[in-house]
N, C-alpha and C positions, 0 to 999 in steps of 0.2 A: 386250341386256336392255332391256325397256320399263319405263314408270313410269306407270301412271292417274294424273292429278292430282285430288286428294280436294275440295279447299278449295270455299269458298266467302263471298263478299262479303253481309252482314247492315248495311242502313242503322241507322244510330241518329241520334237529334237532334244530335248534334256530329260527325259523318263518318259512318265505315264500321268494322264490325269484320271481319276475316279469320279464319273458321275452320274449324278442321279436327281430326280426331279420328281416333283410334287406339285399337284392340281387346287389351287384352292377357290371355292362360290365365292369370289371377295375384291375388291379393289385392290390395285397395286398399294397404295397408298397405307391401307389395313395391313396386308401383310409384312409390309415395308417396316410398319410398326413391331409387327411381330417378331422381325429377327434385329430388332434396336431397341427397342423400349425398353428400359432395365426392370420394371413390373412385368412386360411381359415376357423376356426373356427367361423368368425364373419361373414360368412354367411349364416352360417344357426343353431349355439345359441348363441355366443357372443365372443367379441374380449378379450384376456386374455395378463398380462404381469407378465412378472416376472422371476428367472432364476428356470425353469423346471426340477424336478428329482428326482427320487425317496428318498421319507422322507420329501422333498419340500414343500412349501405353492406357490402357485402363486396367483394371481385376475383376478375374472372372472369378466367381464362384460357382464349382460343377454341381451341381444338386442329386445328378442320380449316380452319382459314383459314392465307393465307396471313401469314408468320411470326409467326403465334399470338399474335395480337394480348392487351393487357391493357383490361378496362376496368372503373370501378365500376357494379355494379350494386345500385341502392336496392331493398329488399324494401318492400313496401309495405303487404302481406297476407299473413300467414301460418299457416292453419288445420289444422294437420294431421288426419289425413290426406286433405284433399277438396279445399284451395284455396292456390294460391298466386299471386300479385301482384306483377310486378317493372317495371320500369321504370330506362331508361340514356337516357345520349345519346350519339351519339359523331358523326363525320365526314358519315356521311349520314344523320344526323337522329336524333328520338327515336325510343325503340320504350318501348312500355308492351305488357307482357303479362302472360294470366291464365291458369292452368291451374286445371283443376277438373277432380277424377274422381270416378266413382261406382261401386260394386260391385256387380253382382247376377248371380245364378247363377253362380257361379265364375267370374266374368270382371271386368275392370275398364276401364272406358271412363276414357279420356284428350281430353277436349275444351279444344284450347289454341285463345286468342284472343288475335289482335292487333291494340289499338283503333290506328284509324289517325283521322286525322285529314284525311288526303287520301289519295286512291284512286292519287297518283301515283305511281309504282314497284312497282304491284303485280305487274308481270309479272318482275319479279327478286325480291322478298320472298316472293311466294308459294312459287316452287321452291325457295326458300332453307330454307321451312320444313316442307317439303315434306321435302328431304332431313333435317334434322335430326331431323323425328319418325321415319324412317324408320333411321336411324343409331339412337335410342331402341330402335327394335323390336328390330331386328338386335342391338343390346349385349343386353335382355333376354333375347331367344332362343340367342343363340348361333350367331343365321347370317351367313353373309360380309356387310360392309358394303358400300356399293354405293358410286357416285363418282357427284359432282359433275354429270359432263357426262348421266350419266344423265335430269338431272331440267333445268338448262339450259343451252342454251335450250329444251331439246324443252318444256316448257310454260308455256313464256314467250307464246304465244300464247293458250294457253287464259286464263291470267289476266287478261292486257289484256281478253280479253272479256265477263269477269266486270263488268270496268265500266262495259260499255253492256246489261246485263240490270235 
């Protein structure tokens, strides 16, 4: 099984953002669900508790990592159903991320960004979130989820070269 990698690196005044986006046959509203609903978050990155809202801490729990690690993640922004805002830290660094969707003609775009701060490790982050929107799709649709090796290293190359364009 192959995997196109989608992503792409956008300079801003303090680093870089990573992003990358995903088509879904679905109302904003549906998928809105998707990247909140703590049932449905836990199938396709991990089940979360806690009470949810802007300035908030909740717990994540990662599902497809290895043994399903726990961590807080601060909500930062939370608009439904078009925008949301998180940000963690854990062992290899911070991650701040934004999802924002929009609806038109029965479809729903999913554009997730990960401000970075430095471009380095982008050829393991990129696949990483690569598979996760791709784990999104598959939980939405209903089709088999894919693995891991699918995505790295096989495009662990492409990303590194995202950083000398």
């Amino acid at each position: 099984m192959t995997t196109t990698p989608s992503g792409r690196l956008v300079g801003t005044g303090e680093g870089a953002d990573l992003v990358l986006t995903r088509r879904f046959r679905a109302s904003v509203a549906d998928v809105w669900a998707s990247i909140t609903d703590p049932d449905r978050t836990a199938r396709w990155f991990g089940r979360w508790e806690g009470d949810a809202g802007p300035g908030r801490t909740i717990k994540v729990q990662m599902a497809y990592e290895d043994d399903a690690p726990w961590f807080d993640l601060l909500i930062e922004a939370c608009e439904p159903p078009r925008r949301l805002v998180a940000s963690m830290v854990d062992e290899h660094g911070s991650w701040h991320v934004e999802m924002r969707l929009a609806e038109a003609a029965g479809s729903t775009e999913l554009t997730f960004t990960q401000h970075l701060e430095s471009t380095d490790g982008v050829g393991e982050t990129g696949p990483g979130w690569e598979y996760y929107l791709d784990l999104l799709v598959a939980a939405h649709t209903g089709e088999p989820q894919r693995e891991f090796d699918d995505y790295y290293p096989a495009m662990k190359d492409y990303y590194e070269g995202l950083r000398q364009e």
